[in-house]
Structures are given as C-alpha cells and as structure tokens.
PQR file with spaces between the fields and no chain letter, atoms N, CA, C, O and H, PARSE charges and radii, in Angstrom:
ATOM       1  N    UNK     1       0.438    0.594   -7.532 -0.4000 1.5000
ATOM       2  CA   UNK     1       1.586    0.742   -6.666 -0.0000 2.0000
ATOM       3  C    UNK     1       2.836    0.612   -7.534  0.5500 1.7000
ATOM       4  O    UNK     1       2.654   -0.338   -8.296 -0.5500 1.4000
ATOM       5  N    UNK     2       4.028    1.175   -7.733 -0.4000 1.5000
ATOM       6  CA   UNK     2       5.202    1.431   -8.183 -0.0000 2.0000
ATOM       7  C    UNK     2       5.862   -0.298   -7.749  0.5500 1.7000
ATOM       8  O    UNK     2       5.728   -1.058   -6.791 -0.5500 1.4000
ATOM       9  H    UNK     2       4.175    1.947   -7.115  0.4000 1.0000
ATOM      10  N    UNK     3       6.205   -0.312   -8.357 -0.4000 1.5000
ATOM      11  CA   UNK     3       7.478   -1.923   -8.297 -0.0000 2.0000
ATOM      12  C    UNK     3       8.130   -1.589   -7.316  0.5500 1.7000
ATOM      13  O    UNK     3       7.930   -2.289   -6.323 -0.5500 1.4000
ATOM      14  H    UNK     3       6.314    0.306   -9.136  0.4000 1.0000
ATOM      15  N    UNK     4       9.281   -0.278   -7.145 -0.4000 1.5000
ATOM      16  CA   UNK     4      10.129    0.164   -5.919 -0.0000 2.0000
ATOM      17  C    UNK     4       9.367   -0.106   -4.853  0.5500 1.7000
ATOM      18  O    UNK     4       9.663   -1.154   -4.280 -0.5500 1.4000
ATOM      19  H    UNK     4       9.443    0.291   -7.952  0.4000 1.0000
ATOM      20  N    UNK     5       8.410    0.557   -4.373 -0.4000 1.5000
ATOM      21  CA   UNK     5       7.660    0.547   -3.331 -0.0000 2.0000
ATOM      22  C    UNK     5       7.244   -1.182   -2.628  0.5500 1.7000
ATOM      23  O    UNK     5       7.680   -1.933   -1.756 -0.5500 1.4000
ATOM      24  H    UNK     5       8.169    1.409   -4.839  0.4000 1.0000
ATOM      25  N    UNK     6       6.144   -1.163   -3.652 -0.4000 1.5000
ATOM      26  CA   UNK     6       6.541   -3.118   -3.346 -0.0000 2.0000
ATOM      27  C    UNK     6       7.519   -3.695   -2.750  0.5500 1.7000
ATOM      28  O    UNK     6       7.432   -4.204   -1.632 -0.5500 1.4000
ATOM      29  H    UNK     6       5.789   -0.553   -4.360  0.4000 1.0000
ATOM      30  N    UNK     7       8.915   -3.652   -3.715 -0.4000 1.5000
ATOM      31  CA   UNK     7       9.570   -3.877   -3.236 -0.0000 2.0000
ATOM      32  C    UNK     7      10.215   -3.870   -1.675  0.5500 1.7000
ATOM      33  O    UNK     7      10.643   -4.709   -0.883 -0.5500 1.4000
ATOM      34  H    UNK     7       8.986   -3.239   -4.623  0.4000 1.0000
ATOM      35  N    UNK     8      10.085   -2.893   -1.706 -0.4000 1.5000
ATOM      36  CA   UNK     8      10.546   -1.751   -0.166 -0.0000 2.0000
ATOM      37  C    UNK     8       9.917   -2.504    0.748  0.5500 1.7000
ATOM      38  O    UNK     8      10.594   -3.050    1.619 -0.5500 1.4000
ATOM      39  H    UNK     8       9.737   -2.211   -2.350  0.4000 1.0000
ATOM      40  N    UNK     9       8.326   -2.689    0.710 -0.4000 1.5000
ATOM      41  CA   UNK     9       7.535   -3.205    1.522 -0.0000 2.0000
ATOM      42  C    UNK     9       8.082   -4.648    1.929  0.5500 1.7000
ATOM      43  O    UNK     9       8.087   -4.979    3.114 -0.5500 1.4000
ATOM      44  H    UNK     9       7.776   -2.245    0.003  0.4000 1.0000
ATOM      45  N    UNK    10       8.616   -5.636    0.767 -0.4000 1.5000
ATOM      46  CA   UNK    10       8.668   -6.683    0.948 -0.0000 2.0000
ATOM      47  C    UNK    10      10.597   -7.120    1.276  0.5500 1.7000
ATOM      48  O    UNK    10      11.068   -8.232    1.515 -0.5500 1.4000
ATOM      49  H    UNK    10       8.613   -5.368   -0.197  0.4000 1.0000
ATOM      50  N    UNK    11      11.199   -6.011    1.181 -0.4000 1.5000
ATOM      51  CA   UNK    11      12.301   -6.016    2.045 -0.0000 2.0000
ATOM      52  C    UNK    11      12.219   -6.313    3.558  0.5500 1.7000
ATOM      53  O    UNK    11      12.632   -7.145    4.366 -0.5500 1.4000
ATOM      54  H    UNK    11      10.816   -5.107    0.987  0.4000 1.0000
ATOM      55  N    UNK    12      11.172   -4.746    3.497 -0.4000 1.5000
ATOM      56  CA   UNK    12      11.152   -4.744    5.549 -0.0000 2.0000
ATOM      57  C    UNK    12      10.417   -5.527    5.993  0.5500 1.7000
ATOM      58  O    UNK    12      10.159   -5.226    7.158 -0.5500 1.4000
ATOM      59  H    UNK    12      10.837   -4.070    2.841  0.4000 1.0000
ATOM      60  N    UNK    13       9.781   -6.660    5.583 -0.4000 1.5000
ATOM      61  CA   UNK    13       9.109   -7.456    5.923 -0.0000 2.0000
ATOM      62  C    UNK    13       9.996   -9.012    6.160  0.5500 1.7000
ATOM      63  O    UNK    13       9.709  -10.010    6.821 -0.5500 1.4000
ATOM      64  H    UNK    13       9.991   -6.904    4.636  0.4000 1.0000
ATOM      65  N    UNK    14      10.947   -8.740    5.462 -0.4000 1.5000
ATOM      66  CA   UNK    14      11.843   -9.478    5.977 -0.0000 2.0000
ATOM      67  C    UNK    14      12.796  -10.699    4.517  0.5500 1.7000
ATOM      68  O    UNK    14      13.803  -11.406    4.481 -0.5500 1.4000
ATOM      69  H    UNK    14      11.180   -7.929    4.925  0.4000 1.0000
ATOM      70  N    UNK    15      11.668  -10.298    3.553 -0.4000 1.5000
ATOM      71  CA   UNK    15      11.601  -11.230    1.626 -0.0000 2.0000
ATOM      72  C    UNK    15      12.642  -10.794    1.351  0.5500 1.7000
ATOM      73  O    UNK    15      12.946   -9.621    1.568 -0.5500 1.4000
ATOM      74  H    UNK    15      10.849   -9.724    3.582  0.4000 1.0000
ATOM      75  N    UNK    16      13.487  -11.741    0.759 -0.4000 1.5000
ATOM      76  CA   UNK    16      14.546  -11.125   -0.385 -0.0000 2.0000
ATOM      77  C    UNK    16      14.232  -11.602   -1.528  0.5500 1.7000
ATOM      78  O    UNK    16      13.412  -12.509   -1.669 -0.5500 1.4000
ATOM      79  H    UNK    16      13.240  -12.694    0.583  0.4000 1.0000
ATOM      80  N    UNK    17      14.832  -11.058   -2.436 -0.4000 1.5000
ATOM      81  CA   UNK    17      14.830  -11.745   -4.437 -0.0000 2.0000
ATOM      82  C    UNK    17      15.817  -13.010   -4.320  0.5500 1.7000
ATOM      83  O    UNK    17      16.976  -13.079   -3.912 -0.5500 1.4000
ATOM      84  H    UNK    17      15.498  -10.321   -2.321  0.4000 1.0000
ATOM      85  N    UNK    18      14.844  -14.089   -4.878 -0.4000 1.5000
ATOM      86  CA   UNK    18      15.541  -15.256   -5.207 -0.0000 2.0000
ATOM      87  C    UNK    18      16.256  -14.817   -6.070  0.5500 1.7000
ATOM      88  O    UNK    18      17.399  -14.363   -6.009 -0.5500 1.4000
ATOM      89  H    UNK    18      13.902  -14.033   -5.209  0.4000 1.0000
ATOM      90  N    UNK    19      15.067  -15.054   -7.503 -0.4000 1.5000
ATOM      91  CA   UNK    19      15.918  -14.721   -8.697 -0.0000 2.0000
ATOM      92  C    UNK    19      15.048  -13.775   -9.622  0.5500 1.7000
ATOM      93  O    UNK    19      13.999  -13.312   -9.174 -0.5500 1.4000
ATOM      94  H    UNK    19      14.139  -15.423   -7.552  0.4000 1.0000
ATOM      95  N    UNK    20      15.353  -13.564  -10.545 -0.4000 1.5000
ATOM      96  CA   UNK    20      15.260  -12.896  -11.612 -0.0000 2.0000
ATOM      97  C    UNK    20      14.575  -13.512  -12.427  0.5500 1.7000
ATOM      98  O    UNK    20      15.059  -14.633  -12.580 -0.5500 1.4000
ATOM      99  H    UNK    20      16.205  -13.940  -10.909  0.4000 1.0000
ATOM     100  N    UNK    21      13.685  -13.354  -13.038 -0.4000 1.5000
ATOM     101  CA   UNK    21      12.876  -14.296  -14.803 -0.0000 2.0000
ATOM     102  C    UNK    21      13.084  -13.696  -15.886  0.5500 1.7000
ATOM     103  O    UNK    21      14.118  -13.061  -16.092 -0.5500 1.4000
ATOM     104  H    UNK    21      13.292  -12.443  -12.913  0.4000 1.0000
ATOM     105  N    UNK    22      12.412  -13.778  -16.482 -0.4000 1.5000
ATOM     106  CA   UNK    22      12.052  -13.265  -17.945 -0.0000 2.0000
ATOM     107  C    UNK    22      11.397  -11.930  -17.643  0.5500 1.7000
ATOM     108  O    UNK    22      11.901  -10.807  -17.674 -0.5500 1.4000
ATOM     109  H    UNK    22      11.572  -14.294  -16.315  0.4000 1.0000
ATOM     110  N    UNK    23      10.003  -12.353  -17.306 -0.4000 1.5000
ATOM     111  CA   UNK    23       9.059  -11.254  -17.043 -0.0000 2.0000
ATOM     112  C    UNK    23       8.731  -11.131  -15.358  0.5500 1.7000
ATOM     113  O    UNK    23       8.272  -10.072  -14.928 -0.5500 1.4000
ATOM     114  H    UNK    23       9.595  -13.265  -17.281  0.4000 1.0000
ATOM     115  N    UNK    24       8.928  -11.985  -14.677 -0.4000 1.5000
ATOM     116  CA   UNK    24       8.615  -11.920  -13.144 -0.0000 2.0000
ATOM     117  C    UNK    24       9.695  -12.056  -12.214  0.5500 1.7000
ATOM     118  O    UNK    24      10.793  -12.363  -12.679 -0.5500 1.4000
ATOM     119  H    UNK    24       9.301  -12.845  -15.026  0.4000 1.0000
ATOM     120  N    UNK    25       9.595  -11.910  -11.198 -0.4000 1.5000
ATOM     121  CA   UNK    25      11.297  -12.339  -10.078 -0.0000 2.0000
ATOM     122  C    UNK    25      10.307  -12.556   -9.330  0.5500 1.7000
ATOM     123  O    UNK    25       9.194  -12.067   -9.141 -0.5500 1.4000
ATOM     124  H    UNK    25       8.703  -11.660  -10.821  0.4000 1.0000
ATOM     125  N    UNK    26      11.378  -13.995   -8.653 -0.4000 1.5000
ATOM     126  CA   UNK    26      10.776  -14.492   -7.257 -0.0000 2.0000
ATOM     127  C    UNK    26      11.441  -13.986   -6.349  0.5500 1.7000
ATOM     128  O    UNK    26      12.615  -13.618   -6.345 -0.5500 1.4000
ATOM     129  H    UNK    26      12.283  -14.392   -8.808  0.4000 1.0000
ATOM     130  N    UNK    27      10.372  -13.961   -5.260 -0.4000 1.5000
ATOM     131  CA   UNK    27      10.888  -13.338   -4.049 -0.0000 2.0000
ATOM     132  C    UNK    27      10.230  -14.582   -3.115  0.5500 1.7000
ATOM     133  O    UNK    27       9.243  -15.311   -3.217 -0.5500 1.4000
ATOM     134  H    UNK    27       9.418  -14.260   -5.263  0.4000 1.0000
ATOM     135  N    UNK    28      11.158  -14.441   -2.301 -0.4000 1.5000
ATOM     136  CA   UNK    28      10.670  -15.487   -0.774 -0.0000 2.0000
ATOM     137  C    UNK    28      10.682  -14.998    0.387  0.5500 1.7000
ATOM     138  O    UNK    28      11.352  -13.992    0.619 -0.5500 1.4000
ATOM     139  H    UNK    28      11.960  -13.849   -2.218  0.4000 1.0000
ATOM     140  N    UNK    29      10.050  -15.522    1.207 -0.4000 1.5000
ATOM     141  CA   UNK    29       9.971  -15.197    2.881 -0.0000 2.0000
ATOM     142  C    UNK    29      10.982  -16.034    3.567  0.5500 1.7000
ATOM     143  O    UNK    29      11.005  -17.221    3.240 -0.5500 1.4000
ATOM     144  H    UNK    29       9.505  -16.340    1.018  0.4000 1.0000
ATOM     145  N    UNK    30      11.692  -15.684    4.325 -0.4000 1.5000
ATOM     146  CA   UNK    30      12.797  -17.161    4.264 -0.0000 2.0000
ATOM     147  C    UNK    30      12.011  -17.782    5.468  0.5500 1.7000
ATOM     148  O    UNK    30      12.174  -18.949    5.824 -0.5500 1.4000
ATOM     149  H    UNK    30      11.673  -14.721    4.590  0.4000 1.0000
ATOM     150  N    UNK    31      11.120  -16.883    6.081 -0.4000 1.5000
ATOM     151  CA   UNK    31      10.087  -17.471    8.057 -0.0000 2.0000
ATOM     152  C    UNK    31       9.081  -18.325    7.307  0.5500 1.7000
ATOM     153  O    UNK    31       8.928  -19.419    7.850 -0.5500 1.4000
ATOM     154  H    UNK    31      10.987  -15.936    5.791  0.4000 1.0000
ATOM     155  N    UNK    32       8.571  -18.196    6.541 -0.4000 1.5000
ATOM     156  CA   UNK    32       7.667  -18.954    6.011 -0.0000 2.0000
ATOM     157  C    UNK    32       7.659  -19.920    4.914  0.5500 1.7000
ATOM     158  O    UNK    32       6.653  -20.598    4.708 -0.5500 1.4000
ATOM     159  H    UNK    32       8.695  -17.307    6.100  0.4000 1.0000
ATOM     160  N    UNK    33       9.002  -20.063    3.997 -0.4000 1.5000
ATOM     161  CA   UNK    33       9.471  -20.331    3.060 -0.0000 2.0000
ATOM     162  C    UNK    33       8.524  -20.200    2.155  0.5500 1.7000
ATOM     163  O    UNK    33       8.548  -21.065    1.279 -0.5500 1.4000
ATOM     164  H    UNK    33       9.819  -19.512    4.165  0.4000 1.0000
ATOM     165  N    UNK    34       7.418  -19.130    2.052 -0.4000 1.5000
ATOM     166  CA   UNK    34       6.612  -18.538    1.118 -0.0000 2.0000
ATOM     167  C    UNK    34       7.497  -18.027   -0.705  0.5500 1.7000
ATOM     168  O    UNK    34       8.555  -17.418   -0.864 -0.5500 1.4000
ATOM     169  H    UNK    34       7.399  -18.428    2.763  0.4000 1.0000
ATOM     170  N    UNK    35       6.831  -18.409   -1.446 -0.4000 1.5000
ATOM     171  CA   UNK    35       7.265  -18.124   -2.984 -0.0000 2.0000
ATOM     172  C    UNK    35       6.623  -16.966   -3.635  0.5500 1.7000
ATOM     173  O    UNK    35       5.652  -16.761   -2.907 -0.5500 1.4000
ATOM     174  H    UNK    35       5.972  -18.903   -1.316  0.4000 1.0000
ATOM     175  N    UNK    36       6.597  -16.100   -4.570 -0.4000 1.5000
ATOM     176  CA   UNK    36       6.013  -15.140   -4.748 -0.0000 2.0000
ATOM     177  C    UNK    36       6.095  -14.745   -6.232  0.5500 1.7000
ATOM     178  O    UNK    36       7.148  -14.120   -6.106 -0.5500 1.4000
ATOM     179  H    UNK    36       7.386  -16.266   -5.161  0.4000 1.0000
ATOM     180  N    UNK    37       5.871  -14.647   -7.255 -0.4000 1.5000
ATOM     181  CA   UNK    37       6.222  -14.313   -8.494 -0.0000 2.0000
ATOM     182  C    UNK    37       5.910  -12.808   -8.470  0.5500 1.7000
ATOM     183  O    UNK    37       4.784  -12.425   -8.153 -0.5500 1.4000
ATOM     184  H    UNK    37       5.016  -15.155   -7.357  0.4000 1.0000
ATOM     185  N    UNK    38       7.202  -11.675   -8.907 -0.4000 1.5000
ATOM     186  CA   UNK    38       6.389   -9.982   -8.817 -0.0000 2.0000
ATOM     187  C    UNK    38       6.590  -10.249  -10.414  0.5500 1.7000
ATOM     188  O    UNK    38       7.303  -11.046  -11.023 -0.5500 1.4000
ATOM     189  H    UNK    38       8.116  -11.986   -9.165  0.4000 1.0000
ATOM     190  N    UNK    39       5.544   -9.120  -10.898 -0.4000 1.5000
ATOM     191  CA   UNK    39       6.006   -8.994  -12.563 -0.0000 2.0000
ATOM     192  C    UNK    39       6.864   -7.742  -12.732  0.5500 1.7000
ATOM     193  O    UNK    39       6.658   -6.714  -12.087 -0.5500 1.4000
ATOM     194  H    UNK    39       4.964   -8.472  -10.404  0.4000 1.0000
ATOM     195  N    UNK    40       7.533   -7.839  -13.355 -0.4000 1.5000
ATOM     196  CA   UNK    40       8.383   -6.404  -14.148 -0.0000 2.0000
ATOM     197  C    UNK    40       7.712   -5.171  -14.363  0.5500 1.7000
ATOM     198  O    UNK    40       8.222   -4.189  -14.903 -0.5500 1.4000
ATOM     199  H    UNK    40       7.700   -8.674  -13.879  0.4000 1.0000
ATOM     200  N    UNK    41       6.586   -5.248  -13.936 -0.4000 1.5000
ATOM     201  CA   UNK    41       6.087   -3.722  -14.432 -0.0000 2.0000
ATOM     202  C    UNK    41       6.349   -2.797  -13.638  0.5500 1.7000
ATOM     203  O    UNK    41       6.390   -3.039  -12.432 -0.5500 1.4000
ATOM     204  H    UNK    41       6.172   -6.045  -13.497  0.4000 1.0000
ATOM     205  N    UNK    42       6.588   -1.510  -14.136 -0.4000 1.5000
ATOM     206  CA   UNK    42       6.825   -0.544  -13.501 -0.0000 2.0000
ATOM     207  C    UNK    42       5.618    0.080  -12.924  0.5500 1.7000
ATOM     208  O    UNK    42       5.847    1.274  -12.732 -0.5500 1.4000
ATOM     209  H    UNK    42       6.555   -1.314  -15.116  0.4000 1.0000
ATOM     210  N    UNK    43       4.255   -0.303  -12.523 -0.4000 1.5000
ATOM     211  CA   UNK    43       3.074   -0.059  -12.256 -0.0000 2.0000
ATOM     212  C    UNK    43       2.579   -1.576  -12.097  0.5500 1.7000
ATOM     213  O    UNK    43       2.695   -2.521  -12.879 -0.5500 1.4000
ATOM     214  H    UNK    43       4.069   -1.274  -12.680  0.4000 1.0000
ATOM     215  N    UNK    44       1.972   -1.496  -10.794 -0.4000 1.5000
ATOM     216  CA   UNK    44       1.791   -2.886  -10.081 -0.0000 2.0000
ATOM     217  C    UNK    44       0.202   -2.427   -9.827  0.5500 1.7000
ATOM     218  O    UNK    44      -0.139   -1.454   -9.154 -0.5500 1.4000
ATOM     219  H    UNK    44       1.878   -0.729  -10.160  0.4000 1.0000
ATOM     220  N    UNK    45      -0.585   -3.246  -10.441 -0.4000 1.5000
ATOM     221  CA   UNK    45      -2.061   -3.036  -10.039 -0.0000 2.0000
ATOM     222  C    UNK    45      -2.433   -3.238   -8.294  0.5500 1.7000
ATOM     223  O    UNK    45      -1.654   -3.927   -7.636 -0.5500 1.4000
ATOM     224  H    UNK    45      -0.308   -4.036  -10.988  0.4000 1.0000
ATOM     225  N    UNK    46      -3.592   -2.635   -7.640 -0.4000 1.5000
ATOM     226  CA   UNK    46      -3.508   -2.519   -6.113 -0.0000 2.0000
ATOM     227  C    UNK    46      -3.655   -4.127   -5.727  0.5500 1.7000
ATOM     228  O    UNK    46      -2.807   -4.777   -5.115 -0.5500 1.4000
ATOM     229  H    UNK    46      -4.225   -2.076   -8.175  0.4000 1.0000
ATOM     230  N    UNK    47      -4.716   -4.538   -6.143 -0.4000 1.5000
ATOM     231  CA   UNK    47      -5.237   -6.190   -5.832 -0.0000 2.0000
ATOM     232  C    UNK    47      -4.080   -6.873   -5.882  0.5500 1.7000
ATOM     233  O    UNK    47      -3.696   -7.516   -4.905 -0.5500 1.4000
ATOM     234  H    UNK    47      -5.405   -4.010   -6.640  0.4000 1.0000
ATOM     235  N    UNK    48      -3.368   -6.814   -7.060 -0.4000 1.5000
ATOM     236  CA   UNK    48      -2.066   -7.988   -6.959 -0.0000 2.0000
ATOM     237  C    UNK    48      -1.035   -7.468   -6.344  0.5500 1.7000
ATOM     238  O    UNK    48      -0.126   -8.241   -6.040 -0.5500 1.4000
ATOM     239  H    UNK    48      -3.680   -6.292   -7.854  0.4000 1.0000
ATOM     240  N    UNK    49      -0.930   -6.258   -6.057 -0.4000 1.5000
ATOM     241  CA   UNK    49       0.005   -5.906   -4.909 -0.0000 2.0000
ATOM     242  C    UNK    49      -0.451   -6.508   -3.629  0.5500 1.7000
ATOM     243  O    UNK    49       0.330   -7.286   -3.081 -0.5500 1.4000
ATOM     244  H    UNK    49      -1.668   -5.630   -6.303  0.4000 1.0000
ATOM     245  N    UNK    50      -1.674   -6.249   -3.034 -0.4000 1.5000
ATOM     246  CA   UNK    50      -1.906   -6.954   -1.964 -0.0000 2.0000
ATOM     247  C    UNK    50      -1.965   -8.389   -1.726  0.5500 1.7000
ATOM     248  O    UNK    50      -1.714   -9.006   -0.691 -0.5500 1.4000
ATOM     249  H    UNK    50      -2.308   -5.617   -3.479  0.4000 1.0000
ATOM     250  N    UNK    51      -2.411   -8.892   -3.076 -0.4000 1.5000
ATOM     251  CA   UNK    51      -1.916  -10.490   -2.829 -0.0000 2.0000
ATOM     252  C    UNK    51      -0.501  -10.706   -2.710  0.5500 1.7000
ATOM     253  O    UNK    51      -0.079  -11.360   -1.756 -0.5500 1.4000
ATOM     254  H    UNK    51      -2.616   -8.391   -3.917  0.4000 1.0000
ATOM     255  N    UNK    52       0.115  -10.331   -3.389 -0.4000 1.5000
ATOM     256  CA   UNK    52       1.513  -10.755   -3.486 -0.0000 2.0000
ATOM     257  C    UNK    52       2.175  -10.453   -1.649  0.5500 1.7000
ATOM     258  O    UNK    52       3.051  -11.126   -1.106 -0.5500 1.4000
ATOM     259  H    UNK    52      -0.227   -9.800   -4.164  0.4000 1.0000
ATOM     260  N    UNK    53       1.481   -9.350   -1.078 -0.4000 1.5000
ATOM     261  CA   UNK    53       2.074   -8.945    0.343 -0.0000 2.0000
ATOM     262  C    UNK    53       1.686  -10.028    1.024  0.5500 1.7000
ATOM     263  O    UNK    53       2.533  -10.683    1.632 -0.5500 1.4000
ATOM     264  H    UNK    53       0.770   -8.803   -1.519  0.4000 1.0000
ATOM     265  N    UNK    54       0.173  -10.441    1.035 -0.4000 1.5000
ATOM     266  CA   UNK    54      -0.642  -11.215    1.825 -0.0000 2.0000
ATOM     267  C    UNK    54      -0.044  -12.692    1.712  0.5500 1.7000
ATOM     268  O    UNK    54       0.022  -13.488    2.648 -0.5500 1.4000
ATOM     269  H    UNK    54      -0.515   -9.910    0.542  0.4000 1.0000
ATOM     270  N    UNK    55       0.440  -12.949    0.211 -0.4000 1.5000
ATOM     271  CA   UNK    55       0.686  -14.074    0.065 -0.0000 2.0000
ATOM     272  C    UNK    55       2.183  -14.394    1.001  0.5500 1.7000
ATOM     273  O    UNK    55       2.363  -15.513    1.481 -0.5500 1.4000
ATOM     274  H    UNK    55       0.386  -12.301   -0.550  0.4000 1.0000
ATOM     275  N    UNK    56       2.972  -13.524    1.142 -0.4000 1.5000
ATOM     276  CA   UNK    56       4.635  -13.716    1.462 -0.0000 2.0000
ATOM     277  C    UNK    56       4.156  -12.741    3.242  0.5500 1.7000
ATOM     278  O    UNK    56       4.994  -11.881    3.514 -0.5500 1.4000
ATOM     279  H    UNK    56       2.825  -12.615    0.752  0.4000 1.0000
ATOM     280  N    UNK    57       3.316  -12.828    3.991 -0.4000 1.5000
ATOM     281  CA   UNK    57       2.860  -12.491    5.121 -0.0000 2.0000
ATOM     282  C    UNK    57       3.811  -11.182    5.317  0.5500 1.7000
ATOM     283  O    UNK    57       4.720  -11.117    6.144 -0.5500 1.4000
ATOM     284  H    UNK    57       2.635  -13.527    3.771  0.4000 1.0000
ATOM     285  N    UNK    58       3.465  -10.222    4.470 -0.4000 1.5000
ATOM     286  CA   UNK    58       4.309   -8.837    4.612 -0.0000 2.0000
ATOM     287  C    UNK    58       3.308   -7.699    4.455  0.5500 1.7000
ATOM     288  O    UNK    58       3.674   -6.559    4.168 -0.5500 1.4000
ATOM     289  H    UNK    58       2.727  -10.275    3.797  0.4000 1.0000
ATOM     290  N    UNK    59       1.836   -8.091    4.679 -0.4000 1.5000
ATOM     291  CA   UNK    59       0.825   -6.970    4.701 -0.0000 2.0000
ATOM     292  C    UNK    59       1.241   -6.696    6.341  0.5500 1.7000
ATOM     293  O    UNK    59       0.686   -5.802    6.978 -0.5500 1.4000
ATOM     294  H    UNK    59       1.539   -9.017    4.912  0.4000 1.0000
C-alpha cells in the first residue's frame, strides 16, 4: 500500500500526525487515544498496513 493512501485512510478515520521521527511519524486516534508508529516508506507492506489501521480502529 502507498504511504499517501494509508495515510488518507487514517485521516478519514478520524487520526491525525502527532509528530514526525527520524524514520517513523506518530499518528493518534484522538477517540481512543490509540498511538501508532507509520514508517517513511514510500511502499507500506499489506500486513503492517493493516495492523497499523486495526491498531488506531480505522479498518
């Protein structure tokens, strides 16, 4: 899955970007106060895309 896309997903779900890292940015749920580390890649493997959704309740 593309980083944009992810992203996108975890906008309309309601997550914004905390912050920024090195190599990862956190994103949070602010309903769940869920934490999320995405990595920088411009190609997001499927499994850790879906955790990362599942984890921040945005599947």
């Amino acid at each position: 899955m593309k980083r944009r896309d992810l992203e996108r997903r975890l906008r309309r779900a309601g997550c914004y970007l905390k912050r920024e890292g090195a190599s990862h940015s956190l994103w949070i749920n602010p309903r769940t106060g869920a934490i999320e580390a995405v990595p920088r890649h411009s190609e997001i493997k499927e499994p850790l895309a879906r955790k990362i959704l599942r984890n921040l309740n945005a599947a």
